[in-house]
C-alpha positions as CSV (number, residue, x, y, z in Angstrom):
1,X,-43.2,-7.3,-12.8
2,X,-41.7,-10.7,-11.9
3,X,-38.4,-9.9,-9.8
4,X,-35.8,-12.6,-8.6
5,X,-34.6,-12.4,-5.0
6,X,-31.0,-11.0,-6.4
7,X,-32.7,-8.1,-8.2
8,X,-35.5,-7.5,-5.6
9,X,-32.0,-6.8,-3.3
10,X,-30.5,-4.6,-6.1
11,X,-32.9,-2.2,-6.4
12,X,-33.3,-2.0,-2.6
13,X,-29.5,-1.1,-2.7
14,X,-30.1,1.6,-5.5
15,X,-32.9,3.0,-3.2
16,X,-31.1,3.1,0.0
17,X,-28.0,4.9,-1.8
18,X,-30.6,7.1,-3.3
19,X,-31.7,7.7,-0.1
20,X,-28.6,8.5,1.1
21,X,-27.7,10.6,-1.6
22,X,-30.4,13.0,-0.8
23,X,-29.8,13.3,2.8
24,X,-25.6,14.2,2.5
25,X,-26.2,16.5,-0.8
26,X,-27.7,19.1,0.8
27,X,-25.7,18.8,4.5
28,X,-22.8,19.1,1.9
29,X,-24.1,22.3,0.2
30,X,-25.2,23.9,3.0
31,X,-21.5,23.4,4.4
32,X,-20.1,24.6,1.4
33,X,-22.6,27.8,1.6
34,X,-21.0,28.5,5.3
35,X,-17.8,28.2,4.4
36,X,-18.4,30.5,1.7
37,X,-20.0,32.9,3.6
38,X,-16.9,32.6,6.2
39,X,-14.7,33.3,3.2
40,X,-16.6,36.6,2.2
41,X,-16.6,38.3,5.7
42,X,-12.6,37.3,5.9
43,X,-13.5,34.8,8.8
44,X,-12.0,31.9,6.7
45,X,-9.1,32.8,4.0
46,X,-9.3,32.0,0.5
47,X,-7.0,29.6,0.0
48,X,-8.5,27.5,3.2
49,X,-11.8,27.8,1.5
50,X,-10.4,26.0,-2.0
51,X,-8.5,23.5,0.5
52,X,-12.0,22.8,1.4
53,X,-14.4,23.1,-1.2
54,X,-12.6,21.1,-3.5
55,X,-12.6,18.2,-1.3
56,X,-16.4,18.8,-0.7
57,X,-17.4,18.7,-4.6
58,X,-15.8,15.8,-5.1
59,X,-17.6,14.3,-2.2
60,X,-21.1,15.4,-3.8
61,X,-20.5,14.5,-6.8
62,X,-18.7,10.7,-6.1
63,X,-21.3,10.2,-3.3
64,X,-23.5,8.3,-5.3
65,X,-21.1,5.6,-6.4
66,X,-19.6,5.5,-3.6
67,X,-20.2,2.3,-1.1
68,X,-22.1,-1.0,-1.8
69,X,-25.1,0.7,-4.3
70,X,-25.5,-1.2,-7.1
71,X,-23.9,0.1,-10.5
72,X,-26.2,2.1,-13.1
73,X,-24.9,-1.1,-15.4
74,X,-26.6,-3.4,-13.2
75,X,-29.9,-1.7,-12.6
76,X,-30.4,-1.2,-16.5
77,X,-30.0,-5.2,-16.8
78,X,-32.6,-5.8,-14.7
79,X,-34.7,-3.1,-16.7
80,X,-33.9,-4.7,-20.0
81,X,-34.5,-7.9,-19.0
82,X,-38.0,-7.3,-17.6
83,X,-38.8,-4.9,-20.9
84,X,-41.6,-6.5,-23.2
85,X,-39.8,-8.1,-26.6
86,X,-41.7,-6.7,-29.3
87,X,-40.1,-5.9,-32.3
88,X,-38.8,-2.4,-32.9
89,X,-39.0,-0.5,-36.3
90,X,-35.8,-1.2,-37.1
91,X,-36.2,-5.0,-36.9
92,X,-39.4,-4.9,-39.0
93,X,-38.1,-2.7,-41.5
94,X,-35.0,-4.7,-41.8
95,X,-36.8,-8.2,-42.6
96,X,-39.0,-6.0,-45.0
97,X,-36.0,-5.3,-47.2
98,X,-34.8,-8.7,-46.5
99,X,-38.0,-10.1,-48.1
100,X,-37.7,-7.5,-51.2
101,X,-34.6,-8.1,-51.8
102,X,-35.3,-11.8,-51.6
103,X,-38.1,-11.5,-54.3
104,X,-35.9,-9.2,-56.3
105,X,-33.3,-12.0,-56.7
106,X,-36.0,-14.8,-57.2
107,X,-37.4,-13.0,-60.2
């Protein structure tokens, strides 16, 4: 697969903020286990532990998009563009009908 220089340096993007991704998720969970574990043996109350685990879902679950990684929009372009261009069914059916209803009308 033929990659420009632009798109070569998109999906290394994607794959470092993949990278990252799976590094902080689980330091993120495992913080989130602790301070629920604090909160169950009345070392941390419960209303610090919502002030706090909030913050850290959001976290896990914006982490992804958050910095320079390329957007899902842009990877999927590069995809397309690289997919082979044979015709679907669809298309095939459609000029099918095209061509009966073309005969229909001739006759």
């Amino acid at each position: 697969m033929d990659m420009t220089q632009k798109e070569v340096a998109v999906v290394k993007a994607a794959i470092k903020s993949r990278n990252k991704s799976k590094l902080f998720q689980p330091v993120l969970f495992a913080i989130l286990v602790g301070l629920l574990i604090a909160m169950l043996f009345g070392v941390l109350p419960e209303e610090q532990f919502a002030y706090l685990a909030i913050p850290l879902v959001i976290l896990t679950i914006l982490l992804p998009q958050l910095g320079a990684s390329p957007k899902y929009n842009e990877l999927v372009d590069i995809l397309e563009k690289k997919l082979p261009q044979h015709d679907t069914v669809e298309s095939v059916l459609s000029q099918e009908l095209n061509k009966i209803q073309a005969n229909q009308k001739a006759k």
